[in-house]
GURO-342593 format. One record per atom (N, C-alpha, C): residue in one letter; x, y, z. Coordinates in steps of 0.05 Angstrom, whole numbers, plus 5000, padded with zeros to 4 digits. Layout:
aXYZ ...
***
This chain:
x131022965915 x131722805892 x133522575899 x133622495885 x136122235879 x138722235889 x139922125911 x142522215912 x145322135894 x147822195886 x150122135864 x149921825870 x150021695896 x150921495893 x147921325888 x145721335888 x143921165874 x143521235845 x144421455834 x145421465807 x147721375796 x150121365804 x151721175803 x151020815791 x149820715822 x148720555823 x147820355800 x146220565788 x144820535762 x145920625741 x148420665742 x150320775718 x150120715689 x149820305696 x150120285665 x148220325650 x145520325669 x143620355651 x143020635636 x144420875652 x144421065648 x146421215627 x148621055620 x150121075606 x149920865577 x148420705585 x147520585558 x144820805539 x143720905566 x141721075555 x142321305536 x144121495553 x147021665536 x147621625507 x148821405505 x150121265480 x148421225468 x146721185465 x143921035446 x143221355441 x143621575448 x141121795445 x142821895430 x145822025441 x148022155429 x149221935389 x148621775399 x149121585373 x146321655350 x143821645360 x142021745338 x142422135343 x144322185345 x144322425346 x140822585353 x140322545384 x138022655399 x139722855410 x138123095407 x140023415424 x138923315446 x140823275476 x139523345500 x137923575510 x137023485528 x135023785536 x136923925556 x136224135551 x136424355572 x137024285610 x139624335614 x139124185646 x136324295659 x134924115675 x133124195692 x132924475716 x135324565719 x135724745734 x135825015721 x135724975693 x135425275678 x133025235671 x130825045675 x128225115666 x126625245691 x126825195708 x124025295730 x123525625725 x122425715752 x122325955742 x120826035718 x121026335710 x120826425691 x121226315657 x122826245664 x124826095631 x122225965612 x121125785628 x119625665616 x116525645615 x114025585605 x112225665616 x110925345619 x109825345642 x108825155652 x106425035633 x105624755623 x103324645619 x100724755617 x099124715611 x096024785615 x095524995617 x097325215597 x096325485591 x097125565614 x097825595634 x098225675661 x100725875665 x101026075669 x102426235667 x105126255695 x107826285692 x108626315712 x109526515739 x106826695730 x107026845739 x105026925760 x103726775754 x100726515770 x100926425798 x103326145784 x104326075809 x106726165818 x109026325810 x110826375825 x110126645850 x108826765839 x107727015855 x108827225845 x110027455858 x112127605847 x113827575827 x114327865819 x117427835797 x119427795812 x119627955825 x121828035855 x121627705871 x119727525869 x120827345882 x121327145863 x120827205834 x122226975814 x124327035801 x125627315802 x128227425802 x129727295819 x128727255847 x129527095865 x131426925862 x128526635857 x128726415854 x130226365837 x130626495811 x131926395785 x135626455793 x136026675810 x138426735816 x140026535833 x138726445853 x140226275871 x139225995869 x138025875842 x136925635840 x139425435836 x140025215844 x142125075849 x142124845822 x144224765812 x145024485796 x143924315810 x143224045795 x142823855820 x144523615801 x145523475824 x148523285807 x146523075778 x144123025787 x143222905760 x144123045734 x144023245737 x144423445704 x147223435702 x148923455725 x152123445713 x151823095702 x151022895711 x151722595701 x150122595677 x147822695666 x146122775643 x147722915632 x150323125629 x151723315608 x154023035603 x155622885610 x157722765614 x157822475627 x155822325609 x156722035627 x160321925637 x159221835659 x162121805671 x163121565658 x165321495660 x166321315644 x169821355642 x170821075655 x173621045655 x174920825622 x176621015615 x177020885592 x181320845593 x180820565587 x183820585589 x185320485556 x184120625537 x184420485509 x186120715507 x187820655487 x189820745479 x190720815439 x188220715435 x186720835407 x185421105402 x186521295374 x185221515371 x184021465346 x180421615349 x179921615366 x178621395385 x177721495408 x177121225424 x173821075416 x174720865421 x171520725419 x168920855438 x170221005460 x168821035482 x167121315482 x169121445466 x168421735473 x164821745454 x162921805469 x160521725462 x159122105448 x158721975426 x157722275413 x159422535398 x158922725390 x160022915383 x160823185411 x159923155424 x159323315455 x160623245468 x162123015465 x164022895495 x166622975487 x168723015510 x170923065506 x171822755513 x174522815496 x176622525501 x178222505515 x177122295536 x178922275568 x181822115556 x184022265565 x186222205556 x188522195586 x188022395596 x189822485614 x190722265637 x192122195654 x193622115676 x194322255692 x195022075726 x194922315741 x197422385732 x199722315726 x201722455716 x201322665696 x200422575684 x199322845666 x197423095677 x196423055696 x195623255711 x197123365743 x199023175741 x200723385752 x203023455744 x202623525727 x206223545706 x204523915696 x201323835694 x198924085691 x199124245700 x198824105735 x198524285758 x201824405763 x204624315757 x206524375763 x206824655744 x207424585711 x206724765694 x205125125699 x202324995714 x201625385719 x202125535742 x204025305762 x204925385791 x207625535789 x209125315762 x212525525769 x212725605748 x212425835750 x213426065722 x215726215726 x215926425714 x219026575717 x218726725741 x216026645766 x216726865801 x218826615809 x218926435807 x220826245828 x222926335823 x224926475795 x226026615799 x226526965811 x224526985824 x224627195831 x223727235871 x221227045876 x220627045893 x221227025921 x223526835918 x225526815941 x227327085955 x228627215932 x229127485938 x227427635959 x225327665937 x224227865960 x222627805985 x221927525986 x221627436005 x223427436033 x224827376026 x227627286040 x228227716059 x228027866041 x228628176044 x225428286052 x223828216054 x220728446059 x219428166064 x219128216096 x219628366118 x221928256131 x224428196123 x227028136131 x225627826151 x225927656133 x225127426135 x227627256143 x229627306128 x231527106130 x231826896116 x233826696127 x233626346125 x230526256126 x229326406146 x225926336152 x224326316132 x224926386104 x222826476089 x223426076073 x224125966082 x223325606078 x221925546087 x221325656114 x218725586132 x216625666123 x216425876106 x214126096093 x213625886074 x215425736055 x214425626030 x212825386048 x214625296068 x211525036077 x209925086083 x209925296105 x206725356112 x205325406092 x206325566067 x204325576047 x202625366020 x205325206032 x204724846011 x202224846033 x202824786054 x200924646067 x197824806069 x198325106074 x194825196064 x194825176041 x195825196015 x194225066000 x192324856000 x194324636017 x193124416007 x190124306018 x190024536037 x186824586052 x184924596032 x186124816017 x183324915991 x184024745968 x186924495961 x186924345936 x184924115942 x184824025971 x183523775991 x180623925977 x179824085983 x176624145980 x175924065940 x178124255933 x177124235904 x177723885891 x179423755910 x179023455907 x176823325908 x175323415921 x173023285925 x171123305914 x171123575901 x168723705882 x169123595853 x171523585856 x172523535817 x172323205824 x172923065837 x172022855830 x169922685831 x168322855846 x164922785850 x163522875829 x164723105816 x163423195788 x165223245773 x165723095752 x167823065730 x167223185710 x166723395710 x165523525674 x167323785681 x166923975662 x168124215652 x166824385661 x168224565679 x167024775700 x168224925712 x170024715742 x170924735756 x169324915782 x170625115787 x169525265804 x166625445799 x166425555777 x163625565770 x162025425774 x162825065759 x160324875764 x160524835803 x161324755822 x161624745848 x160024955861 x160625225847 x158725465855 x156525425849 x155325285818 x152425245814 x151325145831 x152724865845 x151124665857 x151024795883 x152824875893 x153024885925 x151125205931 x151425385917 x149825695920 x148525755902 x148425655882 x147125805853 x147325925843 x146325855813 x147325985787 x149226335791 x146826545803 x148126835811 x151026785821 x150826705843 x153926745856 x156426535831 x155126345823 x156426145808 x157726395778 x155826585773 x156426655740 x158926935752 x158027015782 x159927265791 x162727095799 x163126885797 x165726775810 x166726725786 x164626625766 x167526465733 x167226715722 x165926945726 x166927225714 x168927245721 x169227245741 x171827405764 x174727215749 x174027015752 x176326845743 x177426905720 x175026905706 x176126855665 x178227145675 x176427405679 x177927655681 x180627635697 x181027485716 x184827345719 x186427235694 x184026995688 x185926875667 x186026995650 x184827155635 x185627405612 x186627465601 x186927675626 x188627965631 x191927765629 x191727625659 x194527385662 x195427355646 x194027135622 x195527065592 x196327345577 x195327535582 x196327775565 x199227875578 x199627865606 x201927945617 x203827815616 x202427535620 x205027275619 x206127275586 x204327365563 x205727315544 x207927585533 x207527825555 x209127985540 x212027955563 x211827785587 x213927765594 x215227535582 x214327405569 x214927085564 x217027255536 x215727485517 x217627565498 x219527785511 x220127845530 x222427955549 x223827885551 x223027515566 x224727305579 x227227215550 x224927225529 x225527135507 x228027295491 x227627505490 x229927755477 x232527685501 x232727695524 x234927635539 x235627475546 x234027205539 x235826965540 x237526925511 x236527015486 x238026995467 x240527265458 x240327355480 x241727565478 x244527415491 x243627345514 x246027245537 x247626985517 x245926865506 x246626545487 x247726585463 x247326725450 x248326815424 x249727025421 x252427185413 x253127435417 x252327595393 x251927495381 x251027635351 x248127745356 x245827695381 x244327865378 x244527945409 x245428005420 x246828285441 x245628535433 x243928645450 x242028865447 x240228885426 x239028595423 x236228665408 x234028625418 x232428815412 x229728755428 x227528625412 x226728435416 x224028425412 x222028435419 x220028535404 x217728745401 x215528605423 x214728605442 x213028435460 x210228485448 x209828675439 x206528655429 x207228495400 x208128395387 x208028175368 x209528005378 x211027865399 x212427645396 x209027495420 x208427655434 x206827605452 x203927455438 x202427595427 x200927525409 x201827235395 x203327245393 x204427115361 x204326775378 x205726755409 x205826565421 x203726475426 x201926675438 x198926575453 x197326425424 x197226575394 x196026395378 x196726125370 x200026085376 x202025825368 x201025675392 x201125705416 x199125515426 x196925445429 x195225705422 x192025585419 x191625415394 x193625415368 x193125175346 x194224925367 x195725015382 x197324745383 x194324585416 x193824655424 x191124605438 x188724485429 x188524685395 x186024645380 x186724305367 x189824265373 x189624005351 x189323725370 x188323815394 x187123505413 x189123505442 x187423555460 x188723495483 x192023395488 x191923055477 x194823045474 x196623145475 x196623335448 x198323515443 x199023745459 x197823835473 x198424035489 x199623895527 x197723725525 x199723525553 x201723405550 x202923435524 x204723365506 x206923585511 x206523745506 x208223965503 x208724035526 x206624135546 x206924135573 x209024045582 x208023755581 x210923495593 x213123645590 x214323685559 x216523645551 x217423915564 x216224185568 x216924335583 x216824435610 x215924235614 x216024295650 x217824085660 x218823815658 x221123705657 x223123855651 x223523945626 x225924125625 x226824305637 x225024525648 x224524665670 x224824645698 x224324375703 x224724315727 x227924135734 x228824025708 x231723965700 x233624205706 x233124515695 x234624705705 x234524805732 x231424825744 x231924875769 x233524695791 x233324435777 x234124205796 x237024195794 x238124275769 x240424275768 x241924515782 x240624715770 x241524955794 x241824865825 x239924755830 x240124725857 x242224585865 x242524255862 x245324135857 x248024315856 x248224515839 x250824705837 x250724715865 x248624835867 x249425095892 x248225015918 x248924735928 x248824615947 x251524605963 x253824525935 x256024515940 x257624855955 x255825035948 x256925315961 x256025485978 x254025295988 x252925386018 x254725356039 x254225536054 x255825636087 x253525716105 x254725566115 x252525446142 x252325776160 x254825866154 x253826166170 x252426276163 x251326256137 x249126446130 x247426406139 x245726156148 x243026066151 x242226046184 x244126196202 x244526286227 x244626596234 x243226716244 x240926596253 x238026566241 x236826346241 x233226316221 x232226476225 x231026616245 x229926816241 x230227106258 x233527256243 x234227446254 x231627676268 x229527626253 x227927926256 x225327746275 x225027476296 x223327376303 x220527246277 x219527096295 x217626976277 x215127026268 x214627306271 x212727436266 x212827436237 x215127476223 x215827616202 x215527396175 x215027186194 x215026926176 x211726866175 x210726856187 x207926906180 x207227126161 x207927336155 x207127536147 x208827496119 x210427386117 x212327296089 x210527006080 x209526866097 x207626606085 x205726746065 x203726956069 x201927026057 x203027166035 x204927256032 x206727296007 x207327115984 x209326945994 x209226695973 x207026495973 x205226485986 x203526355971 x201826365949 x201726555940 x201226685909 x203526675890 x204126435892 x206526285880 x205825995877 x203225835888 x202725705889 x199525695882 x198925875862 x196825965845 x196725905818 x195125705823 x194925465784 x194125165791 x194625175823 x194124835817 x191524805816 x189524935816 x186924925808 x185824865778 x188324885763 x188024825739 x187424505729 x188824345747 x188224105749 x185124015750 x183324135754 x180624035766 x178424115741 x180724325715 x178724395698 x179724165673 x181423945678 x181623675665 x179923495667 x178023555693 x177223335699 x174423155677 x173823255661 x172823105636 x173623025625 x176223085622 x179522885604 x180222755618 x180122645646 x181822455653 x180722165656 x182622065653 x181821695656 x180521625672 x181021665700 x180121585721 x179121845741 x177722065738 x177722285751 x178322305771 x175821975789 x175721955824 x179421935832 x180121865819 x182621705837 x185321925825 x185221985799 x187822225791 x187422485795 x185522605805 x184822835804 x186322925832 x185622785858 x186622845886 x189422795881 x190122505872 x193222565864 x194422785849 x193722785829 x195123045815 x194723375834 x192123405846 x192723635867 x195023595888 x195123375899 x197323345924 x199323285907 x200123185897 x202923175884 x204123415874 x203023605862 x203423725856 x203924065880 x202224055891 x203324275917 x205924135929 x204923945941 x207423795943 x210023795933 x210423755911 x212923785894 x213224065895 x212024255892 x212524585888 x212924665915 x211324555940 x212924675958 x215924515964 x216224375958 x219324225957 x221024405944 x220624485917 x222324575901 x222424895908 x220525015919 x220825365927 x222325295957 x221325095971 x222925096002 x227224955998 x227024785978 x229924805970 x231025075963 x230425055945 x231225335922 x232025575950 x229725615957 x229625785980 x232825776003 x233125526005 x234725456028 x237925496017 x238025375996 x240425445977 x241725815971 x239325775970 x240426155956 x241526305985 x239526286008 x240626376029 x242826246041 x243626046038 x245625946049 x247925946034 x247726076008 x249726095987 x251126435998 x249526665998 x248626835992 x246926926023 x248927116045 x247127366060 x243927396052 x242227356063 x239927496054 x239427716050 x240527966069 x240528226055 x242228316031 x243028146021 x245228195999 x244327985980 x242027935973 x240327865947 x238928095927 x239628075908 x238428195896 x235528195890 x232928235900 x230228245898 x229128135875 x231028175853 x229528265826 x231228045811 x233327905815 x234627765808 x236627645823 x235527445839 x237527335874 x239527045862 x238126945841 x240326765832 x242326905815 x241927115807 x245127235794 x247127315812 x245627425830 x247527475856 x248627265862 x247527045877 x247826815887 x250326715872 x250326675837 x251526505830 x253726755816 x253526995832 x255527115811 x258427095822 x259627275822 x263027245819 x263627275847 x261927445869 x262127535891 x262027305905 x260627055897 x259926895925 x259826595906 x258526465892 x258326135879 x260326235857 x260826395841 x261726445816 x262026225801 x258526175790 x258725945766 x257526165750 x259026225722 x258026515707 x255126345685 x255526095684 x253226005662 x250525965673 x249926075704 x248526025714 x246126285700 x247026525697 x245526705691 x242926705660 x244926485649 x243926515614 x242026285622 x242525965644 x241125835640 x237525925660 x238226085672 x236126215693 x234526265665 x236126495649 x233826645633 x232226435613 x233126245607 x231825995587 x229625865613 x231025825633 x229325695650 x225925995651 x226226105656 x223926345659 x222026295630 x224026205608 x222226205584 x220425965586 x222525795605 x221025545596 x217725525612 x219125555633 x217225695652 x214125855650 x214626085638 x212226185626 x210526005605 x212925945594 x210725815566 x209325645580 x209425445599 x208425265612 x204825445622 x205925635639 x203225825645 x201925845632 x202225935610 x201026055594 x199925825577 x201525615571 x200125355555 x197325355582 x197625215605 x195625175614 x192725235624 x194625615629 x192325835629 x189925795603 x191325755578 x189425845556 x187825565554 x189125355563 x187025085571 x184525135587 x186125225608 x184025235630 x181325505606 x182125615610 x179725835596 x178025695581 x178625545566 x176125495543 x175325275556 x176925125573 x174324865590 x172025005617 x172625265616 x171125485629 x168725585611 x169225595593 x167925765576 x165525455563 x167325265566 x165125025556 x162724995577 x163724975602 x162324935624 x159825135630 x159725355625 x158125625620 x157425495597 x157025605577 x155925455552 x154825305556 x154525035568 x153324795563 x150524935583 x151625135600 x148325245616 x146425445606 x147425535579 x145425785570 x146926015577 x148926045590 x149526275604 x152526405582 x153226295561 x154326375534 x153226275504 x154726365488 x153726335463 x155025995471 x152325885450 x152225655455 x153425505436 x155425665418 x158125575399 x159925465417 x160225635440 x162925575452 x162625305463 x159725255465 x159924885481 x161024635464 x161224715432 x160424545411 x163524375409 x163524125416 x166223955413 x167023865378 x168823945376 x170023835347 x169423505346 x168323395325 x167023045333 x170422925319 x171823025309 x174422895303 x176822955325 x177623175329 x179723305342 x179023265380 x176523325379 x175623235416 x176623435432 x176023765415 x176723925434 x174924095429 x174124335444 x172924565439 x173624775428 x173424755407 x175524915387 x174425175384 x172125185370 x171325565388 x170825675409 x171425515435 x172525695452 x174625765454 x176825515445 x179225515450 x180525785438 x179425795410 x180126005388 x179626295399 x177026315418 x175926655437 x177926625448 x177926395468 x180226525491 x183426655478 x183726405463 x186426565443 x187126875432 x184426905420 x183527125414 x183927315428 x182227285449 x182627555474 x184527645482 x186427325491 x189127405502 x191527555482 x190627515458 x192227545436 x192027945445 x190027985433 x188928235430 x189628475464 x188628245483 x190528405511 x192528385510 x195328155498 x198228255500 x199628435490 x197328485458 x197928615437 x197528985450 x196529005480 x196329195490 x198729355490 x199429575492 x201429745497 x201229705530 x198329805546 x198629995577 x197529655585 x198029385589 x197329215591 x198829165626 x200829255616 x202529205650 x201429345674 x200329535661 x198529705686 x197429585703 x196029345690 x193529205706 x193728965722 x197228955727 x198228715743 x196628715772 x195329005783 x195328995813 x191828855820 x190628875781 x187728825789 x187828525791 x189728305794 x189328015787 x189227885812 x188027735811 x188727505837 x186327485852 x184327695856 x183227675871 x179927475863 x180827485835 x178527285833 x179726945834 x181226925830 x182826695834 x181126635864 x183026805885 x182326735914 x178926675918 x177726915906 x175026845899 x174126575891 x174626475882 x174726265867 x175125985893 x176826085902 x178725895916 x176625885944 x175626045947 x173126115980 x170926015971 x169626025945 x167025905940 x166925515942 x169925495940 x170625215930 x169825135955 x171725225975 x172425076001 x169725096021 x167825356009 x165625366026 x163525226020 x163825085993 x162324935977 x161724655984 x164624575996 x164824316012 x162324366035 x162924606051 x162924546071 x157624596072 x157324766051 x155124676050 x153724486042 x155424326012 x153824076013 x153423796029 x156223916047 x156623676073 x153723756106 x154024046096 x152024076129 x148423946120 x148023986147 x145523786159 x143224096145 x144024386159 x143224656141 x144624836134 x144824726101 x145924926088 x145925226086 x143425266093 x142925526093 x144525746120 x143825636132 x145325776156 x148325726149 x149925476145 x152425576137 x153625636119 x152025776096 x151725986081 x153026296092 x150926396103 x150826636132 x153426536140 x153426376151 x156526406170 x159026416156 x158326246134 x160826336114 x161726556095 x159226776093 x160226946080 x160727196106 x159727116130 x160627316150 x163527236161 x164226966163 x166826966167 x168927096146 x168227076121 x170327146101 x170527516098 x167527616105 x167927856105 x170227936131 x168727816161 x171327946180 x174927956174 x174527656161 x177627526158 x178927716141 x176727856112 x178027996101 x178828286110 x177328396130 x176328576137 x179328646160 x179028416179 x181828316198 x184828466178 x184528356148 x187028436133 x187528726117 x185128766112 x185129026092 x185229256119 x181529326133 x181529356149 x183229446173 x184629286186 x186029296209 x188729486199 x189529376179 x191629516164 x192529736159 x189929816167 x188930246157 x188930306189 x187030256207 x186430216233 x188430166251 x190429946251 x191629946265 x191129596283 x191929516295 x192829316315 x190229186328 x189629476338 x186829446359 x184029356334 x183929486324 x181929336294 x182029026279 x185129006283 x185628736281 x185028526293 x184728606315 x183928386340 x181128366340 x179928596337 x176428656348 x176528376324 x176428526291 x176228286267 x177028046282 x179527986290 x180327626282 x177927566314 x177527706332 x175427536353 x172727436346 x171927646335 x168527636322 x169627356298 x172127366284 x171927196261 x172026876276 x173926896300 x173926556315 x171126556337 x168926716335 x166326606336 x164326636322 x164726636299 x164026516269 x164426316263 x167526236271 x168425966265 x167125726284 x166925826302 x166025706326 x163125556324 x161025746311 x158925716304 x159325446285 x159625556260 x160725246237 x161625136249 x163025016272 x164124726280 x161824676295 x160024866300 x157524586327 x154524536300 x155824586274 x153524556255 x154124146253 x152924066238 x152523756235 x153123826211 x154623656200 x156023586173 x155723256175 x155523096141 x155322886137 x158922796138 x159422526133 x162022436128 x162222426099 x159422476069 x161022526053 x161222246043 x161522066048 x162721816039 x160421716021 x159821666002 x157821465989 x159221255980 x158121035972 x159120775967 x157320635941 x158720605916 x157320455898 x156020145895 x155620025884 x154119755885 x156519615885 x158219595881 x160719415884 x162319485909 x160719645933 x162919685947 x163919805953 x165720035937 x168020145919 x166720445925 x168320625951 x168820985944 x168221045915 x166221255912 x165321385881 x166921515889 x167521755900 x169721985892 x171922055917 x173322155919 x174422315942 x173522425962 x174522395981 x172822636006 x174622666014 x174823026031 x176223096043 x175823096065 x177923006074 x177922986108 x178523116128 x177923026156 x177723266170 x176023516173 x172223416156 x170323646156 x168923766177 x168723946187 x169724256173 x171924316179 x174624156195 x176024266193 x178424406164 x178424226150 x180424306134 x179224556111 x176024546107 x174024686085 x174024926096 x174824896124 x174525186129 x177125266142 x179225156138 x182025346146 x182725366123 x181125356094 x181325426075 x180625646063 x178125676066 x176625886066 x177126186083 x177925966116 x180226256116 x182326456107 x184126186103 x186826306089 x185626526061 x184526306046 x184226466020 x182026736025 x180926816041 x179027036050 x181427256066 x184027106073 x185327336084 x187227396066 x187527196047 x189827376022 x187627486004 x184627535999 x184527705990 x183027976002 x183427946032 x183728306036 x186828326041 x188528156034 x191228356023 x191528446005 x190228345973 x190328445954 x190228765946 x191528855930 x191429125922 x188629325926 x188229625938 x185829645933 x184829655903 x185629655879 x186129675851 x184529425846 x185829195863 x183928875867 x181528915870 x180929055895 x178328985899 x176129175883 x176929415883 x175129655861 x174829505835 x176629295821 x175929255792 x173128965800 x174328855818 x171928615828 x170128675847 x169128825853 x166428945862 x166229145832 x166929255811 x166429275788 x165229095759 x166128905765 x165828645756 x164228595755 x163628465785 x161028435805 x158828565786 x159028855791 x156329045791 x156128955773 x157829015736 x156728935710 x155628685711 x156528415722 x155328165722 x152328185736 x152528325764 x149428255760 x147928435745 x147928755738 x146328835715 x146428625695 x146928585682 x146828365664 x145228225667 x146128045682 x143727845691 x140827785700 x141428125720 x138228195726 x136928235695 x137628365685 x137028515659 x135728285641 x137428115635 x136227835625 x134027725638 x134927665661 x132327565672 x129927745677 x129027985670 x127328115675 x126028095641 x127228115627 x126928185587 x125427755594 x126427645603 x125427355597 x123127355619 x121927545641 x119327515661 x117427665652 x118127905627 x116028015627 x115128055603 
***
């Protein structure tokens, strides 16, 4: 077919085409990639069962059949709008969302679902397990920096395809639909559960910061299954009433947020002793590698940025900014933070669970207001998460939707407000109803691993639509990610010698993908002018991404992986199931 950039090319005509259909209100068709197959029945009485041959091989076909970028520029003409009128002249139809955002505003996004109330916590135990030290600064860079392996990949995807998806849509195109519907399962089931936990700590944070601030309510609790609930619906109205508003609110609390930590920091610059931070790494440097893969699940959300990418002004050009700025800034602010506390404050004489009370208590900084402004900072903090989390969900839930693969309410854009308001309202819903859980905390150990999931499809996604054959580095990429995981979970049980057998077989895997042919990726529009981002350095950076994130999730809990190979199973019964009720 056609490649992006000779569609491009031909943009305006294609986007005049858009406007003229969506203006006589014409329903688009069905993307092309959900008709083949079975779905539909071919012309001339001709059955598809004729020509495809088998069930078993049109179960196949229909599973791993791929997006092709024509249908993402057919859901969402592209279009940079810099008007400053609501609503806009531009936004074309009832179906389009209203591009509002900046890269500041998407990274104020990406900052928001990165620092929640662990930055107060994370350094502790970092710093104490595996007796890291001063070293555990080094742990926050190395971990800015793999991120920014797998934010580099999803740069390139989100701005080459700017619609509502994210990692799902990337999975459509690059492996197909099957693996695409088992990865935004996996995810939504993070973001969920997440919003359900984040909101009953967020009413925790909330009972003891007004406890510490006010003396008149000193030992009261409030109720986390209604304060929890009660928040998740106050921001899904406040979401439902137009983008703005919620990048709005964002702003105003993640500045503030980042005002307390910054200010903290400032204090307690002035009460560092240089003896503490001698020696860096009492226990050798082993221990700092093994503390990297720790905090970097602290730097889990900037992916949220990429599910804006239908709202933003300029996708190609703010989308990569707002990912790098944003790791960037967060590893700045966990590698300070970090450096302060230990240098304030012994590292074995942090408290795990609360290292800035120690830090700033009577024993060593003794600033006593430090404690009350921590606990406001944690509120502010969550709410930020949790605003963005419940964003990200329903521009998930649009993206599915617009393919057949949900009720096809949830795709439907409000033609005044410019949001997706019954998805917005499910996801609210859900989360409402999980915080409202009693045994909700139980299920902290099943999270993350679809995230990382998420995070391997992205980076491997690059690296197939760049090769010469996809198919083979396919195979190589799901055999590297099994060893890599295999290297972590694996070896762990086994021992040393298992570890090694894994990481050798995994660096001639790797080996293999570097003598494959990959393109440079670059297309060029009729003016000249880069259409989107590329990441550079291919395959190197797509796939020290794919590593990292394939080895933090065989660290994950076994609790992790039993609920997502659970997952898994129900998603594809399902799907087979469908697709068999629609072949026969």
């Amino acid at each position: 077919g056609s490649s992006f950039a000779t569609l491009a090319q031909g943009g305006h005509d294609l986007k005049l085409a858009l406007w003229i259909g969506k203006t006589r209100n014409v329903s688009r068709p069905r993307p092309s990639w959900l008709k083949d197959d079975f779905f539909t029945p071919l012309p001339g009485g001709q059955s598809q069962s004729a020509i495809s041959g088998s069930l078993l091989t049109r179960l196949s076909r229909s599973a791993f059949r791929k997006k092709h970028p024509r249908d993402i520029i057919m859901q969402c003409a592209e279009k940079e709008c810099d008007c400053e009128t609501s609503p806009c002249p531009h936004d074309a139809g009832e179906e389009s969302l209203s591009r509002r955002l900046t890269w500041a505003s998407l990274t104020l996004m990406g900052i928001g679902a990165c620092v929640g109330s662990g930055i107060f916590v994370i350094v502790g135990k970092a710093a104490q397990d595996p007796s890291t030290g001063p070293a555990v600064c080094f742990s926050f860079m190395f971990a800015s920096l793999a991120c920014i392996t797998t934010g580099l990949s999803y740069a390139e995807l989100a701005s080459r395809y700017p619609v509502s998806g994210s990692a799902y849509l990337y999975s459509a195109i690059a492996f197909g639909e099957l693996p695409a519907v088992i990865c935004g399962i996996n995810l939504l089931v993070d973001y969920h559960v997440g919003a359900g936990l984040i909101a009953i700590s967020f009413a925790n944070y909330l009972g003891s910061a007004l406890s510490l601030t006010f003396a008149g309510l000193h030992g009261v609790h409030l109720p986390s299954q209604v304060v929890g609930p009660a928040v998740i619906l106050l921001l899904t109205f406040v979401h439902c009433r137009g983008v703005s508003h919620g990048a709005g609110l964002n702003a105003a609390l993640v500045t503030t947020n980042m005002a307390v930590l910054w200010l903290i920091i400032v204090v307690g610059i002035g009460h560092v002793d240089q003896e503490n931070l001698t020696p860096v790494a009492p226990h050798g440097w082993n221990n700092v590698a093994v503390s990297t893969s720790t905090v970097m699940f602290s730097f889990v959300g900037f992916d949220s940025v990429c599910n804006a990418a239908e709202e933003c002004k300029y996708p190609q050009r703010d989308i990569p900014i707002g990912i790098i700025l944003t790791l960037l800034l967060c590893g700045a602010l966990y590698t300070t933070l970090a450096w302060v506390l230990c240098g304030i404050c012994p590292y074995m004489e942090l408290d795990p669970s609360a290292p800035l009370v120690t830090a700033f208590g009577p024993s060593y900084a003794n600033v006593p207001w430090v404690e009350g402004i921590v606990g406001w900072g944690a509120v502010f903090g969550l709410s930020t998460v949790l605003l963005v989390g419940l964003y990200c969900q329903s521009r998930f839930y649009v993206g599915m939707a617009r393919d057949g693969l949900m009720v096809k309410k949830l795709a439907e854009i409000h033609p005044t407000l410019k949001t997706p308001v019954a998805a917005q309202i499910t996801c609210g819903l859900i989360a409402a109803v999980l915080a409202a859980s009693p045994s909700l905390d139980t299920l902290a150990r099943f999270l993350n691993i679809g995230t990382l999931f998420a995070y391997t499809m992205v980076c491997g996604g690059v690296l197939v639509l760049r090769a010469a054959r996809p198919g083979r580095v396919v195979c190589l990429e799901m055999l590297l990610s099994v060893l890599v995981a295999g290297a972590a979970r694996i070896g762990s049980v086994l021992g040393l010698g298992a570890t090694q057998v894994f990481a050798c077989a995994a660096c001639v895997v790797a080996l293999s993908i570097f003598r494959e042919s990959f393109s440079s990726g670059k297309q060029v529009a009729a003016g000249g002018e880069q259409t989107f981002f590329v990441c550079p350095l291919v395959p190197l950076i797509p796939l020290m991404g794919l590593t990292v994130n394939s080895y933090l999730m065989g660290e994950c809990h076994l609790e992790a992986w039993l609920r997502f190979f659970g997952v898994t199973g129900v998603v594809l019964i399902l799907y087979l199931a469908r697709a068999w009720r629609a072949a026969v």
